[in-house]
Steps between C-alpha positions, in 0.01 A plus 500: 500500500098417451337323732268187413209693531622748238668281266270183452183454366173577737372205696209394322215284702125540598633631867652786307195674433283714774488875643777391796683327306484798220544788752814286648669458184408920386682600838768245469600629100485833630668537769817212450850569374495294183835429571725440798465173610836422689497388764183444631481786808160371583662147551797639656314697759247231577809294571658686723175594685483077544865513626450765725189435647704094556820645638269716778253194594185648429183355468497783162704210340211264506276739385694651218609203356227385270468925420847483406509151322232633272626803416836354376288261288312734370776680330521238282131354432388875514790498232679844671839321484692131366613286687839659479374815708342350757798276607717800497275643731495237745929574481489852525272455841668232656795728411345833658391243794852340580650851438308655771390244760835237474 
């Protein structure tokens, strides 16, 4: 299956132009699988790293957080994954979590 990215039109806007944003976008079409997109791995890991980090009362937790918040969002508004992905993600770690710590 295509991911967003692949499948829809390019965001067009003024903040779409630049040599980061360029270079970014060059690495990023070159180096992704065009396809792939289930479930997200990025949000699955990110979750469990939150649920671990939680279940062994670090101070990590509080620092990884935001990290972790973003990076699941970003699958989406970085259009990597739908909606769909990312919520299977947050399964399959809770799932890897309660598997090996309950």
């Amino acid at each position: 299956m295509l991911s967003p990215r692949t499948l829809f039109d390019k965001i067009k806007s003024p903040m779409c132009d630049g040599k980061i944003y360029r270079m970014t976008h060059l690495i990023v079409e070159n180096g992704s699988a065009h396809g792939t997109a289930f479930p997200s791995t990025h949000t699955a890991v990110a979750t469990l790293i939150l649920l671990v980090s939680w279940h062994v009362h670090t101070l990590f937790f509080y620092f990884i957080t935001p990290v972790a918040l973003g990076l699941i969002i970003s699958t989406i508004f970085g259009r990597f994954h739908y909606c769909v992905d990312m919520i299977a993600g947050i399964f399959y770690g809770i799932s890897v979590f309660i598997v090996v710590y309950l």
